[in-house]
Each structure stands twice: as structure tokens, then as C-alpha cells.
C-alpha positions in Angstrom: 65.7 -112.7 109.3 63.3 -112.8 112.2 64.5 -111.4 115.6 62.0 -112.9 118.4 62.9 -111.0 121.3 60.4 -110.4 124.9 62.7 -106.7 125.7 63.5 -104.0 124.1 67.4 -104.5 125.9 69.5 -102.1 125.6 66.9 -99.7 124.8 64.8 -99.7 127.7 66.1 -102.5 130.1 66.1 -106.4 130.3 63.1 -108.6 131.4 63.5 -110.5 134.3 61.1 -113.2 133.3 59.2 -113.3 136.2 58.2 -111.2 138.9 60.4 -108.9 141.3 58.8 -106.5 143.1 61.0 -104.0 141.9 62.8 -103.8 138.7 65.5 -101.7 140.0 66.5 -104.1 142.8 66.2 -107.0 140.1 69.5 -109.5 141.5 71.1 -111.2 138.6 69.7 -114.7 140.1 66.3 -113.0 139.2 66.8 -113.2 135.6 65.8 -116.7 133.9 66.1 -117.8 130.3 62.9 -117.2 127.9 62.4 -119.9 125.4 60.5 -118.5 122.3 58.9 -121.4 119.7 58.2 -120.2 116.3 55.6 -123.7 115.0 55.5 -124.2 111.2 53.4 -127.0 110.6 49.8 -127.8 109.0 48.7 -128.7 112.6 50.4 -125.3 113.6 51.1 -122.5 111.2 52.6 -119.8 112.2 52.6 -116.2 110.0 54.1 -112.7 110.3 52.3 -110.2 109.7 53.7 -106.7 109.0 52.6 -102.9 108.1 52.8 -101.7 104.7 53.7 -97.9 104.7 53.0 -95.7 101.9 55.9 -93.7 100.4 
């Protein structure tokens, strides 16, 4: 499974998705809905690519 995500919530603290002046004050109308799009096609290929770590 791939988790696309654009915060790190409940870790550090939710994106608004656009800007506020200041995060803190952040209303709840302030928050939109991110759309992510993950293309697998020949015209556009999409690849992951992660770390190998040693043992």
C-alpha cells in the first residue's frame, strides 16, 4: 500500500491547504480538500522511489 498524504496529522498538525496568516487561528472554514493524482500511463508514468538501508 501507498499512503499519499500533504501533513504529517496527528503528528505535527493538519494543512490548511492554502494560506492563513496564522496557523493557530486557522477557522475550520479554512481547511479545503487536497486532491492527490497518482498517473500510471505510457504518456505518464509514475514511480516510487525508496531508500535501501543496510542491515
Amino acid at each position: 500500500m501507498i499512503q499519499v498524504q500533504s501533513t504529517w496529522f496527528p503528528l505535527i498538525d493538519r494543512n490548511p491547504q492554502k494560506f492563513v496568516p496564522n496557523m493557530f487561528e486557522a477557522k475550520e472554514s479554512d481547511y479545503i480538500k487536497a486532491t492527490h493524482q497518482v498517473y500510471f500511463s505510457a504518456q505518464y508514468p509514475t514511480f516510487v522511489e525508496l531508500p535501501v538501508m543496510k542491515n
